[in-house]
MARDRENFI-51350 format. One record per residue (C-alpha): chain; x, y, z. Coordinates in steps of 0.1 Angstrom, whole numbers. Layout:
N
A;X;Y;Z
...
END
This chain:
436
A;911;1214;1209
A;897;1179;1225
A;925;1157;1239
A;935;1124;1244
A;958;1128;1275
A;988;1109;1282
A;987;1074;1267
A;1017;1059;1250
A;1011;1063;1213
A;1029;1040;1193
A;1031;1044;1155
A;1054;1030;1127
A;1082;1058;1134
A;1082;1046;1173
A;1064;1050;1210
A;1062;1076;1228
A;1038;1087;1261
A;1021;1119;1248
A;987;1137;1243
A;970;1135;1213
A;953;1171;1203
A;921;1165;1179
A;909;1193;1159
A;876;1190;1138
A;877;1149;1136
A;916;1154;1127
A;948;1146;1144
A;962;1184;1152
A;990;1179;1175
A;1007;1149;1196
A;1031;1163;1222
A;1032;1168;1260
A;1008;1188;1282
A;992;1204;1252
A;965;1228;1264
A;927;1213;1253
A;897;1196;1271
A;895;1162;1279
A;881;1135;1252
A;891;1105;1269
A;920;1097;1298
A;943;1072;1278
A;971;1069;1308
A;986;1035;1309
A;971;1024;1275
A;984;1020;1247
A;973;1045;1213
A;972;1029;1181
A;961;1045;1148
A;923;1028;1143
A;931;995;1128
A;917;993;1094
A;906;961;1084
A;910;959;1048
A;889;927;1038
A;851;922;1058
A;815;910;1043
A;797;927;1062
A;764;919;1039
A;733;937;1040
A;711;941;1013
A;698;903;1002
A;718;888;1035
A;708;911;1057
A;693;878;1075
A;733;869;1081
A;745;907;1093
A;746;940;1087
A;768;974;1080
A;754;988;1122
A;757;954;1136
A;789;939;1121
A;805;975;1119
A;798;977;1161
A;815;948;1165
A;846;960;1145
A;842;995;1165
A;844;973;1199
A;878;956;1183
A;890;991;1178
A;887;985;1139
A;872;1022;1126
A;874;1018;1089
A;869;985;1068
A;868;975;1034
A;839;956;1020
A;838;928;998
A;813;927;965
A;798;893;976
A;770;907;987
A;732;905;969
A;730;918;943
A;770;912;937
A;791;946;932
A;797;945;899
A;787;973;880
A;783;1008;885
A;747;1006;887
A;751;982;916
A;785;1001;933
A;765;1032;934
A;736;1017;952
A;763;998;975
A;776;1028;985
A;737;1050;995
A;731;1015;1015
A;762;1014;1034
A;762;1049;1043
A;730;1046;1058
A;741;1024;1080
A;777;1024;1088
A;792;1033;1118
A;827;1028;1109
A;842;1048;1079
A;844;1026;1046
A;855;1023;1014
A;845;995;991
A;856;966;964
A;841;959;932
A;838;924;916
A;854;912;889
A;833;883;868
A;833;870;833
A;819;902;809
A;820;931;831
A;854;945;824
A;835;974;806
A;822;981;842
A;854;985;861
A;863;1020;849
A;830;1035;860
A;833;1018;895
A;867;1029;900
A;854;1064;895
A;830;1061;918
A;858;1050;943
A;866;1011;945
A;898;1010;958
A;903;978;944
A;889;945;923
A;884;914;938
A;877;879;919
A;876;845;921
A;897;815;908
A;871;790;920
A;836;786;918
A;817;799;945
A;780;806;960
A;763;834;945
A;799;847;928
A;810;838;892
A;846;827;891
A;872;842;866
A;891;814;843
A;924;820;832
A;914;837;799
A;888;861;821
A;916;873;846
A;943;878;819
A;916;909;809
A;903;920;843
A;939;922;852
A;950;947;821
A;924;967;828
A;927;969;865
A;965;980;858
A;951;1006;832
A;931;1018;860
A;957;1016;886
A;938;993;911
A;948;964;927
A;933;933;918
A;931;908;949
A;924;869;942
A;906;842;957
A;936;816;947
A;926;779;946
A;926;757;913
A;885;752;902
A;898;721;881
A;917;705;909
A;890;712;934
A;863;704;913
A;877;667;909
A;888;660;942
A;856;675;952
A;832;652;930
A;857;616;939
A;849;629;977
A;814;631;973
A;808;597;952
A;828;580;979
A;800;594;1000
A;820;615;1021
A;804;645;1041
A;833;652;1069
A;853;682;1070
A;888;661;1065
A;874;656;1031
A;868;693;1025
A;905;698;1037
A;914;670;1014
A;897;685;980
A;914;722;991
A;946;710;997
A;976;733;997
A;991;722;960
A;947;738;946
A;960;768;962
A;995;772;953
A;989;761;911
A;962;793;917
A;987;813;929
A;1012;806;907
A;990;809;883
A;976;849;890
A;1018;860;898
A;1023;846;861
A;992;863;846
A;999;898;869
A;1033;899;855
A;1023;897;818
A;999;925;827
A;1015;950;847
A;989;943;874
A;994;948;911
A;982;913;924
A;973;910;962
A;968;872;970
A;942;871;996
A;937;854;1025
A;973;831;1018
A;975;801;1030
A;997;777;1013
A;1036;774;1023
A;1048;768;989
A;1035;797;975
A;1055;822;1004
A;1087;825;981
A;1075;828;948
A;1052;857;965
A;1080;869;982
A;1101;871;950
A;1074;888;928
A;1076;929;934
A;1039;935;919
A;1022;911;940
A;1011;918;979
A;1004;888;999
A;975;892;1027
A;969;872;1060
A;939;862;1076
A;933;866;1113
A;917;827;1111
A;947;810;1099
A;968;823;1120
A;953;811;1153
A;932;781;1141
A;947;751;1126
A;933;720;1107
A;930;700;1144
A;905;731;1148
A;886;722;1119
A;882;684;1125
A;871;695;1158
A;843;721;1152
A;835;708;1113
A;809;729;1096
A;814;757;1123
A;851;759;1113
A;847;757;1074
A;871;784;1055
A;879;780;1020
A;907;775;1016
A;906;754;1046
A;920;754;1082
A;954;741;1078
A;979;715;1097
A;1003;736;1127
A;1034;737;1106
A;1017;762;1081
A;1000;778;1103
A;1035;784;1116
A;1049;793;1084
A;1025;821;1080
A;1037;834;1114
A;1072;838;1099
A;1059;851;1064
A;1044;878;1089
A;1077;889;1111
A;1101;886;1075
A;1076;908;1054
A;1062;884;1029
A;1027;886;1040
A;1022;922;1046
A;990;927;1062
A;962;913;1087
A;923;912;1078
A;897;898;1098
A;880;878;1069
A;844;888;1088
A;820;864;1073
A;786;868;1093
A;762;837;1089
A;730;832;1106
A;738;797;1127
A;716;776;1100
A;739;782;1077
A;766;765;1096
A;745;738;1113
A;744;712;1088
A;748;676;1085
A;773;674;1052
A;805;698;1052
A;798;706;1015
A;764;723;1025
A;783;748;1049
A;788;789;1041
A;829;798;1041
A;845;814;1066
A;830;828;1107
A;823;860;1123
A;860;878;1133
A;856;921;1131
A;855;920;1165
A;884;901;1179
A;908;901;1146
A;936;926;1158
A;925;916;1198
A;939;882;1185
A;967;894;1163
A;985;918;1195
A;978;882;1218
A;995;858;1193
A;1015;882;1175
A;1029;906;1203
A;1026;887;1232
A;1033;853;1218
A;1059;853;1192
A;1077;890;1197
A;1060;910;1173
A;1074;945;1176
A;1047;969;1186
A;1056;991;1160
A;1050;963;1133
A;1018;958;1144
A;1008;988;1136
A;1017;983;1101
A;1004;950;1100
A;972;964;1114
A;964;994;1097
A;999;1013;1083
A;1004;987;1053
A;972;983;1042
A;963;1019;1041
A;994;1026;1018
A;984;993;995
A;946;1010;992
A;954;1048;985
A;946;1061;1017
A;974;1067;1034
A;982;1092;1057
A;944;1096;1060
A;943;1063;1079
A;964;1044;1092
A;990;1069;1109
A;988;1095;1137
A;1003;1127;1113
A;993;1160;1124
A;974;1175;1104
A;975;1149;1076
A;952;1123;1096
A;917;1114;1108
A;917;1114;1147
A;907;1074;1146
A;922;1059;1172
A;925;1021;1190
A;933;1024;1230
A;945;994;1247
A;952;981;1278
A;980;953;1263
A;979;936;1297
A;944;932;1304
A;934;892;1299
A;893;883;1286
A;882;854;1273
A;860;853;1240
A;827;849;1250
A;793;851;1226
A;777;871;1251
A;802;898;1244
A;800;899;1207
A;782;929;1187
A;778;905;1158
A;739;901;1147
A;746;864;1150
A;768;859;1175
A;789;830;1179
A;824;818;1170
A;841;787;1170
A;864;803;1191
A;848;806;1220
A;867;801;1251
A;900;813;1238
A;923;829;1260
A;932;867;1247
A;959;891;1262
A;955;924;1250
A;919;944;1254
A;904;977;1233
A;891;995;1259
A;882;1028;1237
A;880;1040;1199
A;879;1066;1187
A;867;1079;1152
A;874;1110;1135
A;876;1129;1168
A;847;1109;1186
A;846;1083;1213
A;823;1058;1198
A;829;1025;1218
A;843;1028;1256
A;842;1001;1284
A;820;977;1264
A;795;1006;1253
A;785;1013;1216
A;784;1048;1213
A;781;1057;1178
A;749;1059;1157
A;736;1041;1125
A;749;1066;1092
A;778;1085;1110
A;805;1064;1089
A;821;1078;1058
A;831;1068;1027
A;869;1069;1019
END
């Protein structure tokens, strides 16, 4: 038996200094003095279950220009993040069960953290979802709004995708902003000749989100569907999310520690959609986390080569920045330190919650002998850093965040039983992630 000796493991049930035994990539026993060799000296760190970061693009295939499944999943393995979800945005889209099979003999080429995938739901391919659930897609993502490279849903096409998805049992997650109240704003912007990133904020105000919203609890409750509302960011929407038992609502790492004086700031570098948001909502989200309405915290990880940032006009600029690495970094500064956060919510919000939500719970997200993978997150929840590019694993790698203060460092990981990232040192190789 390989040990992790005398850390103080916290998990949702409490904290506790003990040893973690590790048996064939599996927890085996947690208890004092147990008898074993050595894996890894955890005294005065903290041990967290291996966050799992339910919501990344980590690309590959046609964007492997932007990142990739080694370089983006380092990065996560460096923020203590050993398994990840991926989104279906990738080229070609993963839509069908064609394209989900070939998703998955690309990633696990590649991956150094363990995965499990989404599939896409657009306009016509509800005939697909079966096949792509059998082939394991934890869940269905689609959007409400027109995007690049991704077909939106209207009303008419989710109403289906969302019957279906319940038939299946899978959740169905949503990109929730209005396409009609976008797309007008969007068009009066641009004939007024406006290219600045107040006028992207202005076009994806909070109301486009909220009517979305409301829109997918309304259509999920006709359906029997389990709605997750990704990435939420609109106050209004909080208690008609929190009132709703079949729908989930998500947070993103990025709207929680960047606000809309962020966005005017860094412009193109700073573009989300929705978009970066004034302080009170930001806020609000904060106290959607610690009362339970927002249940769960994903890094978001868009990966974009800099041209696609550095433009002139906000319209031309890809969504969302490079986060795997410093998501759940962040969310223990912010969240723990900052505002109280118990450390035993932050394991839920970090990898407990979204485990159970995706069907693979106690597997990850817990610390259960012999029920759970030996993927572990060791911290030192004093030590201060600042983010700096020249730390990040990222194959692009640069962040509008730059500079930020952080309190709370991963110094190790461990996956399945292995050390694979310890005092700034990638240690695992290219194909040794699994599918889950």
């Amino acid at each position: 038996m390989n040990v992790v000796r005398g850390g103080t493991v916290v998990t949702e049930a409490g904290t506790a200094v003990l040893d973690v035994g590790i048996v064939d990539g599996r927890i085996a026993a947690l208890g004092a003095d147990l008898d074993g060799e050595e894996l890894y000296d955890a005294r005065g760190l903290h041990v967290f279950p291996g966050f799992f970061d339910a919501h990344v693009h980590f690309c590959d295939e046609g964007q492997a220009d932007w990142e990739d499944f080694t370089t983006a999943g380092r990065a996560a393995l460096a923020g203590g993040t050993t398994t990840v979800m991926d989104m279906p945005l990738n080229d070609p889209m993963t839509i069908t069960t064609e394209a989900f099979a070939n998703r998955l003999r690309v990633v696990g080429e590649k991956a150094v953290t363990d995965f499990a995938l989404w599939a896409g739901c657009v306009p016509g391919n509800v005939t697909e979802m079966e096949g792509m659930r059998d082939l394991g897609a934890r869940a269905f993502k689609a959007f409400m709004i027109r995007t690049p490279g991704y077909v939106h849903c209207d009303t008419g096409d989710l109403l289906e995708a969302m019957r279906e998805a319940a038939r299946l049992d899978r959740p169905l997650g949503v990109h929730a902003e209005s396409d009609d109240i976008v797309r007008v704003r969007t068009e009066r912007m641009q004939a007024e000749g406006r290219t600045d990133a107040a006028a992207h904020a202005w076009a994806h105000d909070e109301f486009s989100e909220y009517e979305a919203i409301h829109r997918a609890i309304a259509l999920a409750g006709e359906t029997g569907c389990r709605l997750h509302v990704l990435h939420v960011n609109a106050r209004a929407a909080l208690p008609e999310i929190a009132a709703a038992a079949h729908v989930v609502g998500e947070a993103q790492v990025g709207f929680l520690t960047m606000d809309e004086e962020d966005y005017l700031r860094h412009g193109p570098w700073a573009r989300f959609s929705p978009p970066l948001r004034k302080r009170e909502t930001v806020e609000r989200l904060w106290q959607a986390l610690a009362e339970g309405v927002l249940e769960y915290v994903i890094s978001d990880h868009s990966g974009y080569s800099p041209e696609l940032k550095d433009v002139a006009s906000i319209w031309d600029a890809a969504d969302g920045i490079p986060t795997a690495q410093t998501c759940y970094p962040l969310l223990l500064s912010e969240g723990v330190h900052a505002r109280g956060i118990s450390l035993k919510r932050f394991v839920s919000l970090s990898s407990a919650r979204a485990a159970h939500l995706y069907g693979l719970y106690p597997r990850k997200g817990a610390l259960m002998p012999g029920r759970s993978d030996a993927d572990l997150a060791l911290v030192d929840l004093e030590r201060s850093w600042t983010i700096a590019e020249d730390d990040l694993f990222y194959k692009n790698p640069w962040t509008p965040q730059t500079g930020l203060a952080v309190k709370g460092a991963v110094i190790a990981t461990v996956r399945r039983g292995e050390v694979v990232f310890a005092e700034g040192r990638i240690l695992a190789e290219p194909g040794t992630g699994v599918h889950v």
